[in-house]
N, C-alpha and C positions, 0 to 999 in steps of 0.2 A: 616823420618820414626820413629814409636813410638818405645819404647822398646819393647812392645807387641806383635807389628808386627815382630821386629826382632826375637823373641823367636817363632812365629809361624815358618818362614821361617827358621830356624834353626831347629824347629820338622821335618819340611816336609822334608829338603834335608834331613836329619839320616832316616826316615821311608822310603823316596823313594832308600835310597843308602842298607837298611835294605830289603826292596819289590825284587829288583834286585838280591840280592845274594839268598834270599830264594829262589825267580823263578828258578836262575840257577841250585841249591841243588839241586829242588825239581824233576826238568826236568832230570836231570842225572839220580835219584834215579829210578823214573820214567820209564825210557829207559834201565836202565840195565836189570829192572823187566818185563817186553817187555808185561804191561797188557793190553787189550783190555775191551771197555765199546760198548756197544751199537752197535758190530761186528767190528769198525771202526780199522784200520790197530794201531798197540800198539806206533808206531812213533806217528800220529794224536793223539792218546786218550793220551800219554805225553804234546802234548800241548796242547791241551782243555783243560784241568786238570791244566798244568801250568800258563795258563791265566784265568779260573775262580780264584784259588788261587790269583795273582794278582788285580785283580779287588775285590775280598772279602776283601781284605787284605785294599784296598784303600778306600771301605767302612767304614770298622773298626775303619780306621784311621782319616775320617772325624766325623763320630758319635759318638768318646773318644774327639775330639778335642773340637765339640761342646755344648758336657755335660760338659768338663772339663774347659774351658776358653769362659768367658764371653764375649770379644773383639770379637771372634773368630765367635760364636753363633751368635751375634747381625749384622759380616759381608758378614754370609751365612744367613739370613731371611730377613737384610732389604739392604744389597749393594745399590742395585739401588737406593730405597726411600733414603738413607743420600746422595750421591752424590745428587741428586733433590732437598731437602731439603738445600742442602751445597748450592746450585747457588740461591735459595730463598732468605737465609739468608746475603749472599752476597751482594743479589739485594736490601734486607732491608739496609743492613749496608751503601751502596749509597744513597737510600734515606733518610734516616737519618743524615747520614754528610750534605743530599741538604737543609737538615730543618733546624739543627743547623746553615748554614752559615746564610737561611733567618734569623733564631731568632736574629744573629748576628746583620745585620744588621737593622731588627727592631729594635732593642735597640739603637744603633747608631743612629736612626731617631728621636723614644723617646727621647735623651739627649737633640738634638736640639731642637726638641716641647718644652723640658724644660727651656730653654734660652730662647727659644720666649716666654713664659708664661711668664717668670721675667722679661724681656723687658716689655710684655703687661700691667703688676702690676706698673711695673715704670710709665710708661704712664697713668694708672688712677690714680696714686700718683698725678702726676700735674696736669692731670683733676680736682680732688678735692683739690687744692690748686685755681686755676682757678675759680670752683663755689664756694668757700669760700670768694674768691674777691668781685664774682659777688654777692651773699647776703650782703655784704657791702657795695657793690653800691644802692641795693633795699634797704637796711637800711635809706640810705638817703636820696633816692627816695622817703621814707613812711615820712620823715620830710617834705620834699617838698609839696606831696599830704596832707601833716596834715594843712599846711600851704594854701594851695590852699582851703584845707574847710573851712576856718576860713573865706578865702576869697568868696565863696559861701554862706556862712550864710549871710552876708551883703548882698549881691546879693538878697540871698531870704528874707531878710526884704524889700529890693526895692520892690522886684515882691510880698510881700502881700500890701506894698501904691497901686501898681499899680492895683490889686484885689479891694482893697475898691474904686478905680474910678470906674472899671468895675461893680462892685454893686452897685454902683451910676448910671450910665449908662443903669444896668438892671433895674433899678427901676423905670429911665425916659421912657424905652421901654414897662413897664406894663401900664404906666400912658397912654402911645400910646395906646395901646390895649386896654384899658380899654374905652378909648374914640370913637375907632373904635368901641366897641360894642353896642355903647350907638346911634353911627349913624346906624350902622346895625338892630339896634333894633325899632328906627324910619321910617328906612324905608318900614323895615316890617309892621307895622304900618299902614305907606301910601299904603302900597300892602293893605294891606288888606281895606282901603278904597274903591282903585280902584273897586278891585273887588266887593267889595256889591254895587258901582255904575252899574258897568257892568251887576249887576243882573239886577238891576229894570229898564235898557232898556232893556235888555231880555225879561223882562215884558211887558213891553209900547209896543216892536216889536211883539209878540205873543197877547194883547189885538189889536193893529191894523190890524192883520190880520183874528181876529176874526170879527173885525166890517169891515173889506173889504167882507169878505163871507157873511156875513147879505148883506150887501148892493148890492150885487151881483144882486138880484131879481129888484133894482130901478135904474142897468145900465144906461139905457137910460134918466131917468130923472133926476141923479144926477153926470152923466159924468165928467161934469167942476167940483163937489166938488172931485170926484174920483180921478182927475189927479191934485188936490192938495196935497191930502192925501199920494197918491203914490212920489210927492215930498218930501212930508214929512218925507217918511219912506226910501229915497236913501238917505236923511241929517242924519239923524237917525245912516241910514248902515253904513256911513262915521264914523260919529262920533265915531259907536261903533269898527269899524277895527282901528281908531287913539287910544281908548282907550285901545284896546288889543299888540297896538304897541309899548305904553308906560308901561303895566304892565310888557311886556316879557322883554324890556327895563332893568323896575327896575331889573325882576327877575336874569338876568346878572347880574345886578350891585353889588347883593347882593351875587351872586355868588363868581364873583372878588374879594369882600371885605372879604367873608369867605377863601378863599383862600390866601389874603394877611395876614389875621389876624392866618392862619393856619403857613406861615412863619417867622411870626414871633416869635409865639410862638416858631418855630424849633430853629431861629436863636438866642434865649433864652436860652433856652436848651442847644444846642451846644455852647454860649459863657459862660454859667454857666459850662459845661463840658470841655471846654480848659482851664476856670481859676482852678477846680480841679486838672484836669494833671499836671498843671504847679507845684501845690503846695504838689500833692501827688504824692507819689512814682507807677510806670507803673504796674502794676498786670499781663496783658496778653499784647502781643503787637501783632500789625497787622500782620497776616499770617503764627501767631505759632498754631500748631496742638493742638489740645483738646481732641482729640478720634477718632477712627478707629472701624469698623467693616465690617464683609464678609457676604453676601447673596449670600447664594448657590443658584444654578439653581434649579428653580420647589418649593420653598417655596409657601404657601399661602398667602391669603391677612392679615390674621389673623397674622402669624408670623410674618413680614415683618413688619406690622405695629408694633409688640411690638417690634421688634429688633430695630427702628426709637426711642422707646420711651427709649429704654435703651440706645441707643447709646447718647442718648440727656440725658439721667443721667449721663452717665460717661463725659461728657463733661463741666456738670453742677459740678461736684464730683473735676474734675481738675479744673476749674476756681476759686472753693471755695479754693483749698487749695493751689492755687495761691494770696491769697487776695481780691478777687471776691466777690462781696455781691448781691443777688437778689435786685430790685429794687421795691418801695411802689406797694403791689398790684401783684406782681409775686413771683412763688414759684422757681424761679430756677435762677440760678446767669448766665446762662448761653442759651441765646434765640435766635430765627431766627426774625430778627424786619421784620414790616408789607411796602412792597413796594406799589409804587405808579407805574402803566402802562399806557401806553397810549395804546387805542384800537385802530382798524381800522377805526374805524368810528370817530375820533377824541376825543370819549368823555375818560375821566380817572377813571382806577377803583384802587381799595385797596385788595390786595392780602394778607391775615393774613398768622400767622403762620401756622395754622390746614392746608392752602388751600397749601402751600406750600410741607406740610409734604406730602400731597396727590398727589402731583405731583411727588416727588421722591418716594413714593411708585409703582406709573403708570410707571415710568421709569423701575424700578429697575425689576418687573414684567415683563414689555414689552421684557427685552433684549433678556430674553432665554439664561442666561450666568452666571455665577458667578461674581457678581459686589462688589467691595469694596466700601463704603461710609468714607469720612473723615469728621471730622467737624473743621474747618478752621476761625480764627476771622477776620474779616475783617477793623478792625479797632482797633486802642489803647483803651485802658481798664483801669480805674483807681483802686486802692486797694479802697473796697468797692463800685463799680461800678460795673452793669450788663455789661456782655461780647456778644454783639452782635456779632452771626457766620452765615454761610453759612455750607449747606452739600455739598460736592461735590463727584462726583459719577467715579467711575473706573473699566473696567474690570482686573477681578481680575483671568490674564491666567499663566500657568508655564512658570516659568522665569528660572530657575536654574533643572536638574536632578541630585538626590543623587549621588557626586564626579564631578559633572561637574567642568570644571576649570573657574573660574575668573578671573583670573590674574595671571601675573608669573614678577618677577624679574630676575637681575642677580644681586649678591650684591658679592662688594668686602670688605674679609674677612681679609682683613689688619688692626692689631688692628687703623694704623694711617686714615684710610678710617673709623673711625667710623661705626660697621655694623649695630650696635642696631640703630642709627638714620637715617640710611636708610630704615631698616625694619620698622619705625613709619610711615615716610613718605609715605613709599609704600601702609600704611594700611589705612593713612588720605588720598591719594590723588586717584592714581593708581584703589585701590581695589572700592570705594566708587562712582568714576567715569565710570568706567566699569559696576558696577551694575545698577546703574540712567541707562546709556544707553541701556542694556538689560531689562529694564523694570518693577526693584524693586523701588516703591513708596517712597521717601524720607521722614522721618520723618522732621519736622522743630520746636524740642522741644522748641527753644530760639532763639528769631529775633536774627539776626546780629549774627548768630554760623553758622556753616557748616553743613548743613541737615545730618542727619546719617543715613544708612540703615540696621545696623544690629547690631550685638556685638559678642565678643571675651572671654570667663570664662576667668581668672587671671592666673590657671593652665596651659591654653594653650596656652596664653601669656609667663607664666614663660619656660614654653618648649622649647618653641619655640627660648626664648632670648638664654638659656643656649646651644640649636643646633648652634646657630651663633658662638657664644661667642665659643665653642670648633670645630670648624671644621677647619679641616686641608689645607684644598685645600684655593687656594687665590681664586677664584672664584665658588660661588655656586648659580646654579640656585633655587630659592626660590616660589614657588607653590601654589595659597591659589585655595582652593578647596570646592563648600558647603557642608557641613556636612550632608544636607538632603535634600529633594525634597523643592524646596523653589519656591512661588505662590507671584502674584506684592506685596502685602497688608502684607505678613510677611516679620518677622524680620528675615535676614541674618546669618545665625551662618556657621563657618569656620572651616574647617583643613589644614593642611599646610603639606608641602612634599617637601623635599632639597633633593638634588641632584649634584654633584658634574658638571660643566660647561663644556658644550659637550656633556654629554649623554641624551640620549631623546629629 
């Protein structure tokens, strides 16, 4: 008990032991004067009177107490509110000691997180003692490879002796050709003999059927010359179906020979384009991407066809700045070459490039869908050599909804578990694999790389390494997520979402 308290309780016993003696005084005083108030017998009006006084007096003595004493005051208006108040604060001062022992023991977690960090420092210490090796291995590996080109240049002096055979070669294949057309050109020649022979029995057959009608009228008296003449003109029919036998004859033959003298030419062409490759460095290689475009549903024929013509500039635009050069007589480094078909009926027609372009316009029109076009090389390509391609056509439907998930890992987050080169791996193999099978179009920038489907800012990269790199738990579930609505024909972009191992 405070000192305050005691001084109160010390007022009160003196006023109540002060209350008591006055009552009695007053009561005596009272009773000898034997007054009457309000008719009541003078005994009763001594104690009413003795007990009002009382209770005034008690009054008095709490209304001087709580003018006079401040403790006093504050534990007749709020009594109750501070006991209330008291079990609050109480209750805080518990939960408070419960928070201090967590912070306690957070800090105590902290110190070890800090020993594992020095630990982890250590360990990239030897890391990069490790690739410091390893660049001194690749140091000598680059003398090696200096070594090996040295031995390649003599290799490619070989392979240009072996070029000037091959142009020795092509030169005896011209000399071929050139002699083929000098037969092809004979023969034509003899066709055309034929035929102006074929005229003038045409003739001779038409003047003999003129002089059978005249002679019609002297039947009867020149019968026996009639069934000479009619001999005549069945030797005639003969001769003339053996001479239509041998012009159609030639006209094969010449046919044939146009044909052979058309592969050779090719097989010119193409043995002047392998000795190129050989000797120049690759520009485009067979079945790298050159350009990409989307046709929305419901275009007309009008756009469709300039989207054809741009997609064939941006294809033309990459080849060039691959080392690509248009070829004598083309504007563009980058072409659909002209095929050869065989029809139903056995005969062969030639399909240009316009008729080509027309056909994937009819496609692309027909689907009623939104179609991606790629343009795709289909064969090696030399620097300074046109890049023959194909279009090839894809519906182009949603593949990914904004946040849908791709892929999830679980990475162990042990500096010795390396986590950054499981997060690469996850992203080259995992993430890139899943999307090919849900139906994002690979890019295939560079034969012999691993097609790509999308890409990652450096930012989100750098984030992402530094979430690994500081997370506490040994295992975290790792999340990659699209960033946006993503359709076959675009490009992939990612967010990523950790999670400690077990939840979700």
């Amino acid at each position: 008990m405070t000192p305050t308290m005691l001084g109160i309780f010390a007022l009160l016993v003196v006023f109540g032991g002060a209350l008591a003696y006055a009552g009695d005084w007053l009561g005596r005083r009272l009773g000898k004067q034997r007054l009457s108030l309000f008719g009541i017998r003078p005994r009763h009006t001594a104690t009413l009177i003795t007990t009002l006084t009382g209770c005034l007096t008690v009054a008095l003595t709490v209304v001087g107490m709580t003018l006079v004493n401040e403790s006093f005051r504050a534990w007749i208006t709020r009594g109750d509110r501070i006991l209330v108040e008291l079990r609050e604060n109480e209750a805080r001062l518990k939960e408070l000691q419960a928070r201090n022992a967590d912070l306690q023991s957070t800090n105590a977690q902290l110190q070890r997180e800090g020993k594992r960090l020095g630990e982890a420092l250590e360990a990239l210490e030897r890391e990069y003692q490790a690739r410091l090796q390893q660049v001194r291995q690749l140091e000598a590996q680059l003398t090696q490879a200096r070594e090996q080109l040295r031995q390649n240049q003599q290799l490619l002096r070989q392979a240009e002796a072996r070029l000037a055979q091959a142009r020795q070669a092509r030169e005896a294949l011209q000399q071929q050709i050139q002699a083929v057309r000098m037969q092809i050109a004979a023969l034509e020649r003899q066709q055309a003999q034929l035929r102006a022979q074929n005229d003038e029995f045409a003739e001779q057959g038409a003047a003999l059927a003129s002089e059978n009608a005249k002679l019609d009228a002297e039947n009867q008296r020149l019968q026996s010359q009639n069934q000479q003449l009619e001999a005549q003109n069945r030797q005639l029919a003969q001769a003339n179906e053996q001479l239509e036998t041998q012009n159609t004859y030639l006209l094969e033959r010449a046919a044939t020979l146009r044909r052979q003298l058309e592969e050779l030419e090719r097989a010119t062409r193409e043995l002047a384009q392998l000795a190129n490759i050989r000797l120049t460095p690759i520009a485009v290689q067979l079945g790298e991407e050159l350009g990409r475009a989307v046709f929305p549903a419901g275009w007309s024929e009008v756009r469709v066809r300039q989207g054809l013509q741009d997609l064939l500039s941006l294809a033309d635009r990459t080849a060039r700045a691959r080392g690509a050069a248009p070829a004598a007589g083309q504007s563009r480094a980058a072409f659909i070459p002209d095929k050869r078909v065989r029809l139903v009926s056995g005969e062969q027609a030639e399909i240009t490039e316009s008729e080509s372009l027309e056909v994937v316009q009819q496609n692309i029109r027909a689907s009623g869908d939104s179609v991606a076009v790629v343009a795709v090389a289909i064969m090696n390509a030399a620097q300074g050599e046109p890049v023959p391609i194909e279009l090839r056509l894809y519906r182009n439907r949603k593949v990914f909804d904004e946040g849908a998930e791709v892929a999830r890992i679980t990475l162990d987050c042990r500096p010795q578990s390396r986590p950054l080169e499981q997060v690469l791996r996850f992203l080259q193999t995992e993430v890139r694999e899943r999307a090919i099978e849900a139906g994002i179009l690979p890019r295939q920038e560079q034969a012999g790389a691993p097609p790509t489907v999308g890409e990652t800012s450096p930012e989100t990269l750098i984030e992402l390494m530094e979430r690994v790199r500081q997370c506490r738990a040994e295992r975290v579930v790792l999340i990659a997520r699209a960033a946006k609505t993503t359709y076959a024909a675009d490009t992939l972009t990612l967010r990523f979402e950790a999670m400690p191992a077990g939840k979700g």
